[in-house]
C-alpha positions as CSV (number, residue, x, y, z in Angstrom):
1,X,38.4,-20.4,20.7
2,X,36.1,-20.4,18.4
3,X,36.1,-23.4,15.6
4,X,33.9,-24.5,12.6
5,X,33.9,-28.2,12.2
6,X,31.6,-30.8,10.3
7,X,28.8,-32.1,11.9
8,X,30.5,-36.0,10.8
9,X,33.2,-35.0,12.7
10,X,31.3,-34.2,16.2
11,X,32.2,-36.0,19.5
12,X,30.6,-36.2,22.9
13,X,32.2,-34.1,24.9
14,X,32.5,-31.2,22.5
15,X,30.7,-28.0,23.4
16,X,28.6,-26.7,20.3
17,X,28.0,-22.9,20.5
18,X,25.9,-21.8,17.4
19,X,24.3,-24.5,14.7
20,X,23.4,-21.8,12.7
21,X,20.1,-22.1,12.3
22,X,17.3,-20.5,14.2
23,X,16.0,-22.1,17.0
24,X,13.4,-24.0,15.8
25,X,14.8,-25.4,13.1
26,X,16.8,-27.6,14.7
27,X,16.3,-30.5,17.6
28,X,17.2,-29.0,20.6
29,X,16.0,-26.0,22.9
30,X,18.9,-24.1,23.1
31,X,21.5,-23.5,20.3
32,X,24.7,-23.9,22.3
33,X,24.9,-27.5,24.5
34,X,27.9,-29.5,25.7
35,X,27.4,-33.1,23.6
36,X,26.6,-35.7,26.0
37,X,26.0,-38.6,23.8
38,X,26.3,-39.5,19.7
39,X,22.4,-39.4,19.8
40,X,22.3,-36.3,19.9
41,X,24.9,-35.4,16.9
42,X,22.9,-37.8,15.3
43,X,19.5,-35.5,15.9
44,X,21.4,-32.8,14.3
45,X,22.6,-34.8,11.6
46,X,19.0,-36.2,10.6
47,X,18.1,-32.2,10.7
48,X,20.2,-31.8,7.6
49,X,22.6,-29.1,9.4
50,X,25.9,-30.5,7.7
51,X,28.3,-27.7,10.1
52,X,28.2,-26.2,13.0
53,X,30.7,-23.6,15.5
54,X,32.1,-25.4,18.6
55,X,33.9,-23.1,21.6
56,X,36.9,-25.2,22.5
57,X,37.6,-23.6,25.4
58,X,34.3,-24.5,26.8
59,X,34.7,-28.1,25.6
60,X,35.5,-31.0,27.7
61,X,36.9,-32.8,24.7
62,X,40.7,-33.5,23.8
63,X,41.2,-31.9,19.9
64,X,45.2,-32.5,20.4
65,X,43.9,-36.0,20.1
66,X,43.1,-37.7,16.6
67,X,39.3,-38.3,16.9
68,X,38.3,-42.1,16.7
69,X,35.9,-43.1,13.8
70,X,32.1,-42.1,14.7
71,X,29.9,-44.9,15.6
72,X,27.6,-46.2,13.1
73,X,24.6,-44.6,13.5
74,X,21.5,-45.9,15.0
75,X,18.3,-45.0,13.9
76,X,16.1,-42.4,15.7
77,X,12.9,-44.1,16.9
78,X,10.1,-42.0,15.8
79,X,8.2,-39.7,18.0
80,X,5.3,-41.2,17.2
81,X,3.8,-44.3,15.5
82,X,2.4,-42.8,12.3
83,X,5.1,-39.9,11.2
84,X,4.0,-38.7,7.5
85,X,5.6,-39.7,4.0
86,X,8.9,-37.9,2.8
87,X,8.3,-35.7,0.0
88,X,10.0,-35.5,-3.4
89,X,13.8,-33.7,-3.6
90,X,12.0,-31.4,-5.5
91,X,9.4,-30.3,-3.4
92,X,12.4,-29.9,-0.3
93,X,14.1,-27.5,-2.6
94,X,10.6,-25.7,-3.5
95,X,10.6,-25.1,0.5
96,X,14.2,-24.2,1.2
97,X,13.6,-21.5,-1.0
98,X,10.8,-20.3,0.9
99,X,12.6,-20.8,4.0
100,X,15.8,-18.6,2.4
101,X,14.3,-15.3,1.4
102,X,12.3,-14.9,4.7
103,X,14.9,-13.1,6.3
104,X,15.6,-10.8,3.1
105,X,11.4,-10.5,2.4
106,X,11.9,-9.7,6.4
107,X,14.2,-7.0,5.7
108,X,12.3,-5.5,3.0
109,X,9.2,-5.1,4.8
110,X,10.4,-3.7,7.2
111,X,12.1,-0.7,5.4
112,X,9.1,-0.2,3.8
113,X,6.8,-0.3,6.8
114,X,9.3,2.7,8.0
115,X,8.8,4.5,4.4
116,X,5.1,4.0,4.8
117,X,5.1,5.6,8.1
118,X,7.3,8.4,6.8
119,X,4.5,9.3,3.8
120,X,2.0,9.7,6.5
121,X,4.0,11.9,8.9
122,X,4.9,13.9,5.8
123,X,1.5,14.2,4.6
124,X,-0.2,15.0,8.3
125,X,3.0,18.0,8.6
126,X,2.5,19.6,4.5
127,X,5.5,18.0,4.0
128,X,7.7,17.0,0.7
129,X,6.7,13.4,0.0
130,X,10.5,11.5,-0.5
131,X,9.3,9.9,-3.8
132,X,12.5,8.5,-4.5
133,X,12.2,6.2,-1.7
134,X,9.1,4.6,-2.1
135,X,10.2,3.8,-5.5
136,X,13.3,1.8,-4.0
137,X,11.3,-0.1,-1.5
138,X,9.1,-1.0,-4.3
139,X,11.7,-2.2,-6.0
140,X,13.0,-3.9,-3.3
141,X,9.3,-5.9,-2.6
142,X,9.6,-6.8,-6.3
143,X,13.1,-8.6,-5.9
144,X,11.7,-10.8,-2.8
145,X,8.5,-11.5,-4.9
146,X,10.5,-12.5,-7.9
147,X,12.9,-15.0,-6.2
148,X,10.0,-16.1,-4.6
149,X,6.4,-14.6,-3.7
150,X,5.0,-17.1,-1.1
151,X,8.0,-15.2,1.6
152,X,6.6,-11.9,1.8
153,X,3.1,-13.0,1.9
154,X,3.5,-16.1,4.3
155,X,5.3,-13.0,6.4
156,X,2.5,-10.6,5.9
157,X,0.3,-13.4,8.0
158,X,2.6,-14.9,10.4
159,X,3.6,-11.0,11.6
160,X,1.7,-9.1,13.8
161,X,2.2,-5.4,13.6
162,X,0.5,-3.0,16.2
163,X,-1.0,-0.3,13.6
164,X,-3.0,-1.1,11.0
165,X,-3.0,2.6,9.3
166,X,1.1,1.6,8.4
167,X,0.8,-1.8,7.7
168,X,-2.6,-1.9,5.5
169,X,-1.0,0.1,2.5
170,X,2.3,-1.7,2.5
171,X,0.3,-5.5,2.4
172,X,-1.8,-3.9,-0.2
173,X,1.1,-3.5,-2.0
174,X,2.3,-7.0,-1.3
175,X,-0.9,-8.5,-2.6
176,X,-0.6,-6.3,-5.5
177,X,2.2,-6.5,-6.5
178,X,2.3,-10.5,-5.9
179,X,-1.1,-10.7,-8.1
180,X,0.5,-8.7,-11.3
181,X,3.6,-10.4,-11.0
182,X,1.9,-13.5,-11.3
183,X,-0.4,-12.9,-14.1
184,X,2.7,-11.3,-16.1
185,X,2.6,-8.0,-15.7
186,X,5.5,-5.3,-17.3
187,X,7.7,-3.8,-15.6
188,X,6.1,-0.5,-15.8
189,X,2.8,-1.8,-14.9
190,X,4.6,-3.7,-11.6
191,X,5.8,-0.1,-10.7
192,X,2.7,1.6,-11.1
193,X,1.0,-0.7,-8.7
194,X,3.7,-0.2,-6.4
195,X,3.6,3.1,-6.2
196,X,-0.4,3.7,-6.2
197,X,-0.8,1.0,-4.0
198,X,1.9,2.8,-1.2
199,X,-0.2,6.4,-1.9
200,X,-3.7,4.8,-2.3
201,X,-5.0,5.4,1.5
202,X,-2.8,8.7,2.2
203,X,-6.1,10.7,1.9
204,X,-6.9,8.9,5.4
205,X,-4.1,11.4,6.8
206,X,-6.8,14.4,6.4
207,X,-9.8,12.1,8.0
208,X,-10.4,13.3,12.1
209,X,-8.4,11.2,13.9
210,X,-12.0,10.5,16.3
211,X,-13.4,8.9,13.0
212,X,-10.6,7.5,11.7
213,X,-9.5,5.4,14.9
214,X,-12.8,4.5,16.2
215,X,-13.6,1.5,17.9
216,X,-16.7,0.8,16.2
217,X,-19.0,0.8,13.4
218,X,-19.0,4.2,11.6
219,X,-22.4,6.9,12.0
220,X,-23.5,7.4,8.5
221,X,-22.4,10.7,8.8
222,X,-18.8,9.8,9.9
223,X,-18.9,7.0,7.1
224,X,-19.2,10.1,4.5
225,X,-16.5,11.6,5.6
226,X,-14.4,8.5,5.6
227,X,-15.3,7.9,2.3
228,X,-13.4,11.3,0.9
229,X,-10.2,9.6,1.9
230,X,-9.8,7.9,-1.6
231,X,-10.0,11.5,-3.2
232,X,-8.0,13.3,-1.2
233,X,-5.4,10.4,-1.7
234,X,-5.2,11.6,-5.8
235,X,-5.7,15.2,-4.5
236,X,-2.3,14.4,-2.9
237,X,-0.2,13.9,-5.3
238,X,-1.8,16.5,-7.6
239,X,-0.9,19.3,-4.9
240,X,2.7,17.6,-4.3
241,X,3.5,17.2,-8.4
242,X,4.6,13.9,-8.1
243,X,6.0,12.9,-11.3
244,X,4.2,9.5,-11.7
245,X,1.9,8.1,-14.4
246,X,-1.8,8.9,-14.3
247,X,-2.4,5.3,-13.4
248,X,-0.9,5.9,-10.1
249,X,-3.1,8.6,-9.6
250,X,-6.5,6.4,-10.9
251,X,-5.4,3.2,-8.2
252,X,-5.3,5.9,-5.4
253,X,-8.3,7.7,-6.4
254,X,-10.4,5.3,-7.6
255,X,-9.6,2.1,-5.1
256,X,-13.1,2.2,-4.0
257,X,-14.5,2.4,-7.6
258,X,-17.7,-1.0,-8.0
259,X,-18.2,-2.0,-11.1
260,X,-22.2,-1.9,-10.6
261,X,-21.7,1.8,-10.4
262,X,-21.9,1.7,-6.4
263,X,-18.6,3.1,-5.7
264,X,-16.9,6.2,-4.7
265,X,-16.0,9.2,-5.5
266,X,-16.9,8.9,-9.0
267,X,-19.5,6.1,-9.6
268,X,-17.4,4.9,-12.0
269,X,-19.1,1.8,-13.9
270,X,-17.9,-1.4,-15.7
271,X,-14.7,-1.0,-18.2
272,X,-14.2,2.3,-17.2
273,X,-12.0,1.0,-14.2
274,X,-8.9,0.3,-15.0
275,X,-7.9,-3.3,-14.5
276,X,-4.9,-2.1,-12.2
277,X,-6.8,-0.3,-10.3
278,X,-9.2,-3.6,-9.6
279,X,-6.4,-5.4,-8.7
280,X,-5.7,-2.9,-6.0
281,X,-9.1,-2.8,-4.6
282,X,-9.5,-6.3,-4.5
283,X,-6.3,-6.7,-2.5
284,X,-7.5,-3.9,-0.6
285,X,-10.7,-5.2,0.8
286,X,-8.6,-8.5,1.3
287,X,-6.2,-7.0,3.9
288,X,-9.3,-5.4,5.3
289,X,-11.0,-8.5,6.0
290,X,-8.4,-10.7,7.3
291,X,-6.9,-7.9,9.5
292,X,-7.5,-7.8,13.5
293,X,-9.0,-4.5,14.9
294,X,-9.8,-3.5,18.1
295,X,-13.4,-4.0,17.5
296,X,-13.6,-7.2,15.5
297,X,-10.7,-10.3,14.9
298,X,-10.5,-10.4,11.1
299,X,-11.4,-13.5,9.1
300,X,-9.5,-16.4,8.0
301,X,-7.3,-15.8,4.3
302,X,-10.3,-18.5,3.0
303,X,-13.4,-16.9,4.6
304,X,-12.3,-13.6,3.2
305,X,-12.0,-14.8,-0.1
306,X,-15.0,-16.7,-0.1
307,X,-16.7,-13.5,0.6
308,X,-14.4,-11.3,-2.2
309,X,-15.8,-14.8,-4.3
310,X,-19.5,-13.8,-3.9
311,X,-19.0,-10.1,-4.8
312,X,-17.4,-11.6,-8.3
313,X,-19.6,-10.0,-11.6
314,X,-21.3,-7.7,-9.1
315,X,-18.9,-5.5,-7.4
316,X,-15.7,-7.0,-9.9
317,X,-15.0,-8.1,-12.9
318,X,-15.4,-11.9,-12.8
319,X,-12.1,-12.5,-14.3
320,X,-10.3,-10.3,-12.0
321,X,-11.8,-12.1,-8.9
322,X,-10.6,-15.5,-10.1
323,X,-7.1,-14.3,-11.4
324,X,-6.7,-12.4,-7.9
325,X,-8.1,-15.7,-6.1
326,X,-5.3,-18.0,-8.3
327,X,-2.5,-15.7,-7.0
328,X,-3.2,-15.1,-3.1
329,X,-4.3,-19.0,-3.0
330,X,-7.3,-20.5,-1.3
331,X,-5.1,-21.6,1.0
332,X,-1.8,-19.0,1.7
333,X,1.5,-19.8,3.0
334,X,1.1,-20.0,7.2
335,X,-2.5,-21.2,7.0
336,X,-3.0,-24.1,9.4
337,X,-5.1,-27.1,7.5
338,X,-6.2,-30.4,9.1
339,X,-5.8,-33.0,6.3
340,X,-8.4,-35.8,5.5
341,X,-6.1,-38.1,7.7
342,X,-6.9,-35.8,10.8
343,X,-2.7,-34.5,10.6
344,X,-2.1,-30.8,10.9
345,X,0.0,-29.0,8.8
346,X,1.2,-25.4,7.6
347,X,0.9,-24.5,4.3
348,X,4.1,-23.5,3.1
349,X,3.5,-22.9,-0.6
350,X,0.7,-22.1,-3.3
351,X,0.2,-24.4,-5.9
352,X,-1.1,-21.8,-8.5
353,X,-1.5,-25.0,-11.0
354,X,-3.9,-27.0,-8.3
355,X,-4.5,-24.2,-5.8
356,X,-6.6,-27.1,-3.5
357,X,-3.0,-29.0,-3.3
358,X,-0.4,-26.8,-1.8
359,X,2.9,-27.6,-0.4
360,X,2.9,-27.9,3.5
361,X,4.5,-28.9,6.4
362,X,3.0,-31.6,8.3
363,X,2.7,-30.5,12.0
364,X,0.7,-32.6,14.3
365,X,-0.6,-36.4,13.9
366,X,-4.1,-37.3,14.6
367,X,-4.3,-37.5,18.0
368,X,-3.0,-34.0,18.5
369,X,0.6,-35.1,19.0
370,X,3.5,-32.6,17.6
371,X,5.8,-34.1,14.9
372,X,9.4,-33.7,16.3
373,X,10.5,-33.5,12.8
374,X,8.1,-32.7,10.8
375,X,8.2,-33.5,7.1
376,X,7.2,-31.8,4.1
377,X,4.4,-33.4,1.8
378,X,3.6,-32.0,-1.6
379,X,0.1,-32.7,-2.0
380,X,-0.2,-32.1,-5.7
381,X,2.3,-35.3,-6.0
382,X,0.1,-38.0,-6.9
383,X,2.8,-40.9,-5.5
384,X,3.4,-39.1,-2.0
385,X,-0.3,-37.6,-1.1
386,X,-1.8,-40.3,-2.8
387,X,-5.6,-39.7,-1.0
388,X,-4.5,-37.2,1.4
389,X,-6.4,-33.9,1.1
390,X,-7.3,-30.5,2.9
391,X,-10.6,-30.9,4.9
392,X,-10.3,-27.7,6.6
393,X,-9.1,-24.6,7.7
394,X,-8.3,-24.8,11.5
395,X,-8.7,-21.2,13.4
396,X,-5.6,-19.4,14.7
397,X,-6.9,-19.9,18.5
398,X,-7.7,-23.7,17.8
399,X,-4.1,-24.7,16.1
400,X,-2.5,-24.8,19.8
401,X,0.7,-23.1,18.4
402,X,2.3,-20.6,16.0
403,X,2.6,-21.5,12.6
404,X,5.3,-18.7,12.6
405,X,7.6,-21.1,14.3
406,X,7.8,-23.4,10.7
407,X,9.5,-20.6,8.7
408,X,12.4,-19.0,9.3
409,X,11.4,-15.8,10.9
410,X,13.8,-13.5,12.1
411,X,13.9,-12.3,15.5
412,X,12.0,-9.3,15.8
């Protein structure tokens, strides 16, 4: 039988089944074991998991009996010699947040991912494009983001999806949509960029399949032909009638629009480009750079917008750079720093006021040892950083494990 019971009142002997979190959020490998000793109630205890389901039947502990009082409890000897400071209540709560609307951010995704996958089929077959439902799943990216924006776009990084052709339009719409919610965008302004943002690469569905899937860097000729994709995205939803605002149509037609005049399809020029439809090219060439292809790895969230940085008053308008910059963060959640003190961590959380000073999750001490509890340091708190800083981003092959594994993910 199945029974509930606080993790206070655990006893060796006692067969624990679930502990209700996912597996590595908690201390042990497995999330069912038969208790052995009261060190190891005590490791989930110092976890913070305050309940968990024991199987009774599988138990080789007496519950006809009144349990004796626990023992007191003896402290855990570090794993290593130099764990990292606590953070602030605060900044705990700042993560648990994070750590709660995973799962839902999760969930959202992923119906879009299928809705973007349906807009492409429909388009490729001359078929009705279900309007209705891209407007729900925008919806539903804007609830995540509003409760709290650093899930969907720590999950944008930590997942790996297989086809880039699904996943580009819908982490467009991500960055988007994370960028104007930030800066304070309306309503109606949130929705546009939602919906252009889902239709802004449809275009792509009329490109040869040869050219668009090739391994390799594009003939000029082929490279033309790519370019008519951005067109033939607002041709789209001219020929279907969508009943959307012309601003939808202006993000997917004009995505590829440079304010120097360099762009395409219209060599639009300065003011003329609407600052919504900025915001989705930045975010555009942003997913392109970090993403992996079969012909190149993509670059690190920093190294791509150090590059989008260097294009800023040339290709975009300067302030639209920098506000894009403050909202994705030079550092995004599931980036893997090395500090000052030679610790690893994950970044868990922008800090739009001190974007240098995140929140993140300590990881590894300075001889490469892995924390078994790692702790959470706010590094815009004066008292807890103190001198502790970023000194670098560390590569996804040099890290020596998934990031993915500090957040709770859901399984696949």
């Amino acid at each position: 039988m199945l029974k509930k019971i606080k993790t206070t009142d655990l006893r060796p002997g006692m067969f624990v089944t679930d502990v209700g979190r996912s597996w590595f959020n908690h201390p042990w490998k497995t999330k069912s074991k038969l208790l052995n000793s009261q060190e190891e109630i005590q490791q989930l205890i110092e976890y913070g998991i305050s309940e968990v389901t024991v199987d009774t039947g599988k138990s080789q502990y007496d519950f006809s009996e009144k349990p004796p009082p626990p023992p007191a409890p003896k402290a855990s000897p570090p794993l290593i010699s130099d764990p990292p400071r606590a953070l602030p209540k605060r900044a705990a709560e700042l993560l648990s947040e994070v750590e709660l609307e995973i799962p839902r951010a999760a969930k959202a995704y992923s119906r879009a991912l299928d809705t973007s996958k349906a807009l492409v089929a429909a388009c490729r077959m001359n078929q009705k494009i279900d309007v209705a439902m891209v407007e729900e799943n925008v919806q539903e990216l804007l609830e995540s983001i509003n409760r709290n924006r650093d899930a969907l776009m720590a999950l944008m990084k930590l997942r790996r999806f297989d086809d880039y052709t699904y996943t580009h339009c819908l982490n467009v719409s991500v960055l988007t949509l994370s960028t104007g919610q930030s800066l304070g965008l309306s309503v109606s302004e949130l929705n546009a960029l939602g919906l252009g943002t889902m239709f802004h690469d449809l275009g792509k569905c009329r490109i040869p399949g040869h050219i668009l899937n090739k391994p390799g860097k594009l003939s000029d000729e082929e490279f033309a032909i790519m370019r008519n994709h951005a067109a033939m995205s607002g041709e789209i939803i001219l020929e279907q009638k969508i009943p959307v605002e012309d601003i939808v149509f202006k993000i997917a037609r004009h995505h590829h629009e440079r304010i120097d005049g360099s762009g395409y399809p219209d060599q639009l020029e300065g003011p003329s480009i609407p600052s919504l439809v900025t915001i989705c090219a930045l975010a555009d060439v942003y997913d392109a750079l970090t993403a992996d292809r079969v012909y190149r790895k993509g670059l690190s969230p920093h190294e791509a917008l150090k590059l989008i940085y260097s294009l800023r008053g040339a290709h975009f308008q300067a302030e639209w750079v920098d506000r894009f910059v403050q909202s994705v963060g030079i550092y995004p959640p599931g980036s893997v720093v090395e500090l000052n003190s030679n610790q690893v961590a994950v970044v868990m959380e922008v800090n739009p006021a001190a974007l240098h000073t995140p929140l993140v999750k300590v990881i590894a001490n300075s001889a490469g040892a892995i924390y078994n509890r790692p702790v959470l340091l706010n590094l815009g708190h004066e008292t807890e950083a103190k001198d502790l800083k970023i000194n670098r981003v560390v590569p996804r092959d040099e890290a020596g494990f998934d990031p993915a594994y500090y957040f709770n993910l859901p399984k696949e």
